[in-house]
C-alpha positions in Angstrom: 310.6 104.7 -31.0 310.4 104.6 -34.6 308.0 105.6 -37.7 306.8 103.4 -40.1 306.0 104.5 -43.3 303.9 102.7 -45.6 302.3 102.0 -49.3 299.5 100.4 -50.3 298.8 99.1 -54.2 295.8 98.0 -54.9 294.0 95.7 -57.8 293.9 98.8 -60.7 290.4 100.0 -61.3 288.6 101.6 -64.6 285.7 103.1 -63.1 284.5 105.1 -59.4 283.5 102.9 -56.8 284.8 99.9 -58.5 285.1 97.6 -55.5 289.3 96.8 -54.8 291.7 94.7 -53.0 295.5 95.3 -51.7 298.1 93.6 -53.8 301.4 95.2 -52.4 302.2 96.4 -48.8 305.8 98.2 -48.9 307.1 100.1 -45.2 310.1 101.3 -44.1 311.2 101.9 -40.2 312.9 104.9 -39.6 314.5 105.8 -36.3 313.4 109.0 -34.9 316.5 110.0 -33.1 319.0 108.6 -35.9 316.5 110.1 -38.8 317.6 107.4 -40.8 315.8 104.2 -42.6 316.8 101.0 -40.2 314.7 98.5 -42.2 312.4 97.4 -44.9 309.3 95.3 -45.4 307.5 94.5 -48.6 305.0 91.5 -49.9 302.8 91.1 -52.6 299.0 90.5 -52.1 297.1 87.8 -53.8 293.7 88.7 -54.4 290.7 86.4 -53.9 289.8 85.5 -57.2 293.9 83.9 -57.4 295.0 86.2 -60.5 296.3 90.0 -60.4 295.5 90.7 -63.8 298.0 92.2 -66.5 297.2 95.4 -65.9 298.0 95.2 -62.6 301.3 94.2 -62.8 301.9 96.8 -65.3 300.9 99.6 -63.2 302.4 98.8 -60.0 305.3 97.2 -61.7 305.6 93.5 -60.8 307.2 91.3 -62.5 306.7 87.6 -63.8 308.7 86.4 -60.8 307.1 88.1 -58.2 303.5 86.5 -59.1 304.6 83.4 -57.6 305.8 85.1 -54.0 301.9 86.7 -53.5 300.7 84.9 -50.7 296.8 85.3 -49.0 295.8 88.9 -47.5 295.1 87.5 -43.4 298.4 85.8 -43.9 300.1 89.0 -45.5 298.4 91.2 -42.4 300.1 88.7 -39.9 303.3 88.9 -41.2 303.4 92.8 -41.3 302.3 93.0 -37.8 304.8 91.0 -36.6 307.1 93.2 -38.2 306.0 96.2 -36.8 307.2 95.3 -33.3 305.4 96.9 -30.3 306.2 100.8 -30.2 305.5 102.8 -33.5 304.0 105.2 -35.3 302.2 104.4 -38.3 302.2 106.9 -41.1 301.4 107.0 -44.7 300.5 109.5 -47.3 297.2 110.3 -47.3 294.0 108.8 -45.5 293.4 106.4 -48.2 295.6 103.4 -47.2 294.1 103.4 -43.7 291.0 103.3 -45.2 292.3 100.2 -47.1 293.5 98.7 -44.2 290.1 99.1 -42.5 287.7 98.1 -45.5 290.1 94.7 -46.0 290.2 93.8 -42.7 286.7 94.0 -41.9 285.7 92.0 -44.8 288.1 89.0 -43.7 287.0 89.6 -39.9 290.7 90.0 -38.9 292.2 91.9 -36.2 293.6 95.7 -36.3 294.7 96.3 -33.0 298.1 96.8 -34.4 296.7 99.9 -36.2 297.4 102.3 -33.8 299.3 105.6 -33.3 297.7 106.5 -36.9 299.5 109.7 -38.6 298.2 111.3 -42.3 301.5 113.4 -42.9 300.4 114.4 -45.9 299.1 117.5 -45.0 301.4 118.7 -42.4 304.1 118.0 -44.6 301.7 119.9 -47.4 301.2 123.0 -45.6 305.5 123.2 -45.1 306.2 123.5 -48.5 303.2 124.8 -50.2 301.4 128.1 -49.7 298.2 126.6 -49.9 297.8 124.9 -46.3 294.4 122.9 -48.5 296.1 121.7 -51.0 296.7 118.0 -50.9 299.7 118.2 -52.7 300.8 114.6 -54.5 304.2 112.8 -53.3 306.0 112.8 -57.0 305.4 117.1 -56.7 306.3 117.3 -52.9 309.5 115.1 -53.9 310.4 118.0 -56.3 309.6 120.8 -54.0 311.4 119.5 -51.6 314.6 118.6 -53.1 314.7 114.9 -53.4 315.3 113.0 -56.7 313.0 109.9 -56.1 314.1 106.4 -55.9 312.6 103.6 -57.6 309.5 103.7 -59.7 305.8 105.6 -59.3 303.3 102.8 -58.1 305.8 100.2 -57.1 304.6 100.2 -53.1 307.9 100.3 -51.4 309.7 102.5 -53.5 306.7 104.8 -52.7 307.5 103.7 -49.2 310.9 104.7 -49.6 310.6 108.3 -51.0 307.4 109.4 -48.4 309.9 108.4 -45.6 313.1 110.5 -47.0 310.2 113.2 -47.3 308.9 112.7 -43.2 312.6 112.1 -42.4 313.7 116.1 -44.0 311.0 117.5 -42.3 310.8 115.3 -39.2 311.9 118.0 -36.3 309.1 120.2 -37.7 305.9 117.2 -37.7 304.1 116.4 -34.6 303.2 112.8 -33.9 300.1 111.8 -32.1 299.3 108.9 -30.5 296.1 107.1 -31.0 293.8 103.8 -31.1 291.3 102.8 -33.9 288.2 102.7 -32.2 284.9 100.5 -33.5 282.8 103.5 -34.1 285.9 104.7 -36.6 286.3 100.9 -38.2 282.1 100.6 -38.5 282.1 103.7 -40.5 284.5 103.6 -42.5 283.1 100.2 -43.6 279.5 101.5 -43.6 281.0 103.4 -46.6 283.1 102.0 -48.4 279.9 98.8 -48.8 277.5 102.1 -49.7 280.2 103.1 -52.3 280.1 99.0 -53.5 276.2 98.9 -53.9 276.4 102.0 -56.1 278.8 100.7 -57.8 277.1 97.4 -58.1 273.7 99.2 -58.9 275.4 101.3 -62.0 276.7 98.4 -63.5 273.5 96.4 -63.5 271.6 99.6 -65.1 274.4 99.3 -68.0 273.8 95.7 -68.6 270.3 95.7 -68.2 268.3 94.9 -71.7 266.6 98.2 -72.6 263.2 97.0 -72.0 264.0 96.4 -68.2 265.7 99.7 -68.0 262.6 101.7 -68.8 
């Protein structure tokens, strides 16, 4: 059986609740018994609107070149479920790219049945090499704790990828794996929120732009 580990970059935002889309998937599979990385996957996202904007591709490092290799999100989903293969955990750091996943997918009316056997090792990994078993330490601090000089570049999803899975991959004989389905009651309520965290957002910004005679 193996792990995947994945990263998620997303369109960059300036303010809470800005509404966001993926623009990078990066994973890596890494075989459980061998505790080594036996292959990589990683695609850029292009967003709806057709641009990923400068700041963007500042922040999670893309270059000119790769602008031209984004392809559409339900074809980008396809493509990493095929490479998943059949038998897998899925893991990533932190709930928030599940969430992602979820909020995506249900917007586009696509399929997640490949989300499965779901694993958050953020914290388990957290509570090894921190005293506080709360604190949801960040990967660039748990990479120094633990030992391990980073690879790559902050923000740049498989690089990210890369680094979380020499992190599980150290600490691997002391993590347990569960095994799990997304359920409907899990994907409706995770989009029941994240659309209540869009009107907000939405309501806030017409307040700002409102003339001040329609804001009294």
């Amino acid at each position: 059986m193996v792990v995947i580990i994945f990263d998620l970059e997303l369109i960059k935002r300036f303010r809470k609740g800005q509404p966001s889309e993926i623009v990078e998937i990066g994973a890596c599979k890494v075989h459980l018994d061998k505790k080594e990385i036996i292959d990589e996957f990683q695609l850029y996202i292009l967003p709806k609107r057709g641009h990923i904007t400068k700041s963007t591709r500042k922040f999670i490092k893309m270059k000119e070149e790769d602008v031209s290799k984004a392809i559409p999100f339900e074809e980008a989903i396809q493509q990493f479920a095929n490479w998943l293969g059949e038998d897998y955990y899925l893991c990533s750091w932190g709930k928030n790219d599940k969430a992602h996943f979820i909020n995506q997918a249900a917007q586009n009316k696509l399929n997640l049945h490949w989300l499965k056997n779901y694993n958050d090792i953020q914290k388990p990994i957290g509570k090894l090499i921190t005293a506080d078993s709360n604190n949801q330490i960040g990967l660039k601090n748990a990479l120094k704790i633990a030992g391990i000089d980073p690879t790559g570049k902050a923000h740049r999803g498989i690089d990210d990828a890369i680094n979380t899975a020499e992190l599980f991959i150290k600490f691997s004989d002391r993590i347990v794996l569960e095994k799990n389905t997304l359920s409907e009651k899990e994907i409706h309520n995770q989009f029941k929120k994240y659309k209540r965290s869009r009107f907000q957002h939405t309501n806030q910004t017409n307040k700002r732009h409102r003339p001040d005679h329609q804001a009294r």
